[in-house]
N, C-alpha and C positions, 0 to 999 in steps of 0.2 A: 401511453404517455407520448407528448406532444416532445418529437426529436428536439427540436430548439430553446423548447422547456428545462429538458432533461441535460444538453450542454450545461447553459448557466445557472443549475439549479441544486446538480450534483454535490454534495457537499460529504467531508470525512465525517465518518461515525466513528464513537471512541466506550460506545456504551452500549450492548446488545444485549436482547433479553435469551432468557435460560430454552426459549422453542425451537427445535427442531424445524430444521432444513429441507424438507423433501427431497429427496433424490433425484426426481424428475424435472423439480425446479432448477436444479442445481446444472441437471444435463442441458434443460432449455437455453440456461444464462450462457455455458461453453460452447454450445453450439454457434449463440449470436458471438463468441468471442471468435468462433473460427472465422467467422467471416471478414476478418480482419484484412488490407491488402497487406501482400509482404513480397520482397524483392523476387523475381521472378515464379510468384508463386512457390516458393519454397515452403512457406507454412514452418516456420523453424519452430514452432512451442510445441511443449509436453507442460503435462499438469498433472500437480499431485492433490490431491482433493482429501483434506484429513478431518475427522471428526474424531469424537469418544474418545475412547480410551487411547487410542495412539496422539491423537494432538494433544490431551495431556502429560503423556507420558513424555513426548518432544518437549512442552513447555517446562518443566521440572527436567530434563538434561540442561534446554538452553538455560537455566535462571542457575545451574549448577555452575555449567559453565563462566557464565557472568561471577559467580561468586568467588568462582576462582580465579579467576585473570580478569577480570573488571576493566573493561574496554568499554570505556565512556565515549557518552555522543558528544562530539562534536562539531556544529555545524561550521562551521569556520577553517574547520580543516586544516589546522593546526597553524590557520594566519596565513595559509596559502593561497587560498581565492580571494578576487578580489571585494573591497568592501561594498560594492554596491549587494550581492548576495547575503551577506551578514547581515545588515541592515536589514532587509527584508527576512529575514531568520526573526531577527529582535523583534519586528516588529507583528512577526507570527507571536512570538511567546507576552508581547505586551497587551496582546491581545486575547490570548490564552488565560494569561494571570488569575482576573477575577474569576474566571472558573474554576480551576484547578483548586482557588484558596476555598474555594466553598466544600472542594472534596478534602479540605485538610492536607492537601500533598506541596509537593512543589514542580516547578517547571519539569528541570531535568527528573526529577525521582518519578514523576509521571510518564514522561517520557519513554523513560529506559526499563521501567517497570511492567508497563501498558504494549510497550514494543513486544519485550520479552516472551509476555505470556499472551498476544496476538490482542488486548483488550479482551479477552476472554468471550472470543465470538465462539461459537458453536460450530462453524465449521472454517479451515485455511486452505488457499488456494496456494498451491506453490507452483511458479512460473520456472521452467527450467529451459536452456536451448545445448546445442551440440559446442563443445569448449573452442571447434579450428575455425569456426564459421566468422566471417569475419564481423568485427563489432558494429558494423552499422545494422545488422542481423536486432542488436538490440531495439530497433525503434519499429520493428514490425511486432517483435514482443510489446513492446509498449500500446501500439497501437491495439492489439488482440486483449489486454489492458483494459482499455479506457471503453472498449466493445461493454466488455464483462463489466464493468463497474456501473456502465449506462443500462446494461442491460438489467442489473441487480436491482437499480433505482426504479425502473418502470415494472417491476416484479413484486413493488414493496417493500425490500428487501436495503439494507445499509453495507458500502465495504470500507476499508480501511488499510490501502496499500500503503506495506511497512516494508522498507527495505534496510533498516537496523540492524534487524535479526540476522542478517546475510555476515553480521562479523563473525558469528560463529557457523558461517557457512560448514563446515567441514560438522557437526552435529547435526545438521539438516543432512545433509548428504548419507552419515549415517544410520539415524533413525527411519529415513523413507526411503531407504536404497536406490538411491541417485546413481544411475550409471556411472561409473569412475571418469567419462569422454564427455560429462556433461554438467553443466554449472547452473546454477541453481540462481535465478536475477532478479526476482519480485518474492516477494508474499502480500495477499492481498484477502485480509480478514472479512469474514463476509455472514453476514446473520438479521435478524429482525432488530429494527435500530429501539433502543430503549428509552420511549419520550421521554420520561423523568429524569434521564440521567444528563447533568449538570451540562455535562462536557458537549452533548449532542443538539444546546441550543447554540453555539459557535459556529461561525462560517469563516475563512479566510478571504483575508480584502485581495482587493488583485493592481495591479500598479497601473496608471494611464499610458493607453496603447500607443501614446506616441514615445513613451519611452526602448518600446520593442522595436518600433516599427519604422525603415525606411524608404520613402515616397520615392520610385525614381519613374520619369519620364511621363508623372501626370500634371497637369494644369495646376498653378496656383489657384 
């Protein structure tokens, strides 16, 4: 796969089919995730890699959990951030919409459903680092992230980093014996993307880069 392809080309999967993951596939794609840089070569990630019978078992606590304390998503965060990020939320789920309606569901029940139980990929990546390490430590996860996700695409392979799940952090930690010194900062679903499935002909728009971006010290 052509790197510059695989940038602007990556897109979330939300529908995977029932095939099995290779193992060896799965070590190749971590491998390219190592290669991530990270602040003085620390290499801060660990990774929990779940299939079968234990990622179900996880999915059916978390959706337990959900059922009983029902900790809704919300993107807005409770009115705290500002509204240029909301907007761009809204405009993910208006874009969303007609797919979803074709599954019979809705925005949010899709969401927090689909979160929940990973889309029901066949295997999840759990991203964990050391709890005292300080938080810019996160963006070298991230970075080892977007390794793995590129790497899954040039593989044939579809992910779908969900970081929802993380409200029941403390249920991850227990079901896949998370060190107690270590916190648990992605999940990232990962399996054979399911062309039929509705949701997986969706891409997210992306905002004009002069909105991001400030020019200093070049020529008009």
């Amino acid at each position: 796969m052509d790197l510059l392809y695989g940038l602007r080309n990556r897109k979330t999967i939300r529908g995977f089919l029932g095939k099995k993951v290779p193992r060896e596939v799965i070590k190749e794609i971590l491998t390219d995730a190592l290669w991530a840089p990270s602040a003085s070569n620390q290499q801060p990630w660990d990774f929990r890699v779940v299939t079968g019978k234990p990622l179900s078992n996880l999915c059916t606590k978390i959706l337990a959990a959900h059922n009983e304390r029902k900790i809704s998503y919300d993107p807005s965060k409770g009115n705290t951030i500002p509204e240029k990020y909301v907007r761009r939320t809204k405009n993910l789920f208006k874009g969303l919409r007609p797919y979803i309606s074709r599954l019979g569901d809705e925005n949010r029940t899709f969401i927090e459903s689909g979160s929940f139980r990973f889309y029901d990929a066949p295997v999840v990546i759990f991203c964990s680092m050391y709890k005292k390490l300080p938080e810019s430590r996160r963006m070298d996860i991230g970075m080892a992230a977007q390794n793995l996700m590129l790497s899954a695409l040039g593989r044939g392979l579809g992910t779908c980093a969900i970081a929802l799940t993380l409200v029941y952090a403390d249920v991850i930690k227990s079901e896949l014996n998370v060190p107690t010194d270590s916190e648990t900062v992605l999940s990232i679903a990962l399996g054979y993307p399911d062309d039929a499935f509705p949701m997986n002909e969706f891409r997210s728009s992306r905002e004009n880069i002069e909105e991001f971006v400030a020019w200093l010290g070049f020529e008009e």
